[in-house]
Structure formats: structure tokens, C-alpha cells
C-alpha positions as CSV (number, residue, x, y, z in Angstrom):
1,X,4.8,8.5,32.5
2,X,2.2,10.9,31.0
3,X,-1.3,10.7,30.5
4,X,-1.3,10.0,26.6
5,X,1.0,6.9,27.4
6,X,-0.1,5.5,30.0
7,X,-3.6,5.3,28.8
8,X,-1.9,3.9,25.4
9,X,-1.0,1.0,27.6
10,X,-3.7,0.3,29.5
11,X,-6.2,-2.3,28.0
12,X,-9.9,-0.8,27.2
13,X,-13.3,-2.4,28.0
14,X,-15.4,-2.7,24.6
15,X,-18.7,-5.0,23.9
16,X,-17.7,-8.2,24.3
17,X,-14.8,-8.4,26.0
18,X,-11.5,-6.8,26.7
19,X,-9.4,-5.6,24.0
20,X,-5.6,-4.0,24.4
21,X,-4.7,-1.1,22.7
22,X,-2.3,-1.3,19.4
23,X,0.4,0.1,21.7
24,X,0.2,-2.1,24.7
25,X,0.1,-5.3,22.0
26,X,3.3,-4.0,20.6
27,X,5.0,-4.0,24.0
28,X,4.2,-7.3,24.9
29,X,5.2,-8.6,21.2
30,X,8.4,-7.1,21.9
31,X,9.6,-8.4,24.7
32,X,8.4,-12.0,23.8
33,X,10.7,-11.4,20.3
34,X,13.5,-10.2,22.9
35,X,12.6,-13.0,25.2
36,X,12.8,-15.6,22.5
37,X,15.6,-14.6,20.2
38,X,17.8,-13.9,23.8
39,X,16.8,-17.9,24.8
40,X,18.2,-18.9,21.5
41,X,21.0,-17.1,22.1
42,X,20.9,-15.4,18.9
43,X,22.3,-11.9,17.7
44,X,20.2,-9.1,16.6
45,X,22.6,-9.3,13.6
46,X,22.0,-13.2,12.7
47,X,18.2,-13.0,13.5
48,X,18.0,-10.1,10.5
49,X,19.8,-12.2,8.5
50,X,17.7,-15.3,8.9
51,X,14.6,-13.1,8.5
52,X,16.0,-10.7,5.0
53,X,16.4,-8.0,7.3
54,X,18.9,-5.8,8.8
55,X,19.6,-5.7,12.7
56,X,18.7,-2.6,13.3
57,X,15.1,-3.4,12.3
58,X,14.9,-6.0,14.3
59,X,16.0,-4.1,17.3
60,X,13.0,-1.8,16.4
61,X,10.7,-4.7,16.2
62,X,11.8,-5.7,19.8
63,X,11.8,-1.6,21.0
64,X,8.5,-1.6,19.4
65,X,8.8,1.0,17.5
66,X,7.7,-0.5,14.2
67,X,4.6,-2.8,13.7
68,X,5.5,-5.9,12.1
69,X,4.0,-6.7,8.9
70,X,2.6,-10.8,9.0
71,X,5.2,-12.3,6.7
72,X,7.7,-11.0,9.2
73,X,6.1,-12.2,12.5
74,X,6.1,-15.6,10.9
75,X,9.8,-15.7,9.2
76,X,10.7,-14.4,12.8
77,X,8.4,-16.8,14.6
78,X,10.4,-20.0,12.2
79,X,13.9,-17.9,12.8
80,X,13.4,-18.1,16.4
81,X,12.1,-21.4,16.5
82,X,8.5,-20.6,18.3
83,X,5.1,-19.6,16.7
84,X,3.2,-16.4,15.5
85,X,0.9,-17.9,18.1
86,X,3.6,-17.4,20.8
87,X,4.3,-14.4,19.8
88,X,1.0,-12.4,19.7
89,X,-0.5,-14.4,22.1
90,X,1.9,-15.8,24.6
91,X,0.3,-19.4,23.9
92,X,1.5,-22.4,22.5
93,X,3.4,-24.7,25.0
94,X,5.3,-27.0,22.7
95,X,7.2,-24.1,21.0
96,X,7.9,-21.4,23.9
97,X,11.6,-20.7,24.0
């Protein structure tokens, strides 16, 4: 991996605490879409239908490759049947696929 990727990954230190770059956030919001739509058992095709969208976006959403815009990450969050919460955040034990 180069340099300009691997430091897009790696959380940085700032005032106040630690904060993850936009690029390692997207990651892990990808695989927890992947993770969650794969526990429903739930194509990439019938997921973009549910959410007004067409497959191949969501496969970008879950590459990470495109940013999700907040109306999406919570019409995927209710298609999928876990939270926004979940998904940025890996919290919320009553909803975790």
C-alpha cells in the first residue's frame, strides 16, 4: 500500500480526542452496509430497489467509493433493518444484523 493511502486510513490525533479520516470512516461504513445487507440475505439488486436506487450504487456505497448522502444512510439503515447509528458507529445492540 502506498504512502498517500495508508495514511488516508490511519486515524489522526487532533485536540480533543481522536478523529478518523473521511477515508478510513468510509471503509468501515462499508463493510458494516456489506455486513448487514449480506446477514439479511439481501441482493445488491433488491436493497437499490428498496432504497430508489440502482445496484450498482449500492455496490459503490459498500466499495466505498461514493459518500452517502444522509437520506440514504437512513433509507439503507430501515432497508436493512439496523440503524444510521449502526452504521456510522458500529453501536446499537438491539438492531445489529
Amino acid at each position: 500500500m502506498d504512502k498517500k493511502k495508508r495514511e488516508a486510513l490511519t486515524p489522526t490525533k487532533q485536540k480533543g480526542g481522536c478523529t478518523m479520516t473521511d477515508a478510513a470512516l468510509r471503509t468501515l461504513i462499508a463493510r458494516r452496509l456489506r455486513e448487514a445487507r449480506e446477514a439479511k440475505g439481501l441482493t445488491l439488486e433488491a436493497v437499490g430497489n428498496a432504497i430508489g436506487t440502482t445496484r450498482q450504487s449500492v455496490f459503490r456505497f459498500e466499495s466505498g467509493k461514493h459518500w452517502l448522502t444522509i437520506p440514504k444512510l437512513f433509507r439503507l439503515a430501515e432497508a436493512l433493518g439496523t440503524t444510521p447509528k449502526f452504521l456510522i458507529f458500529g453501536l446499537d445492540a438491539g438492531k445489529q444484523p
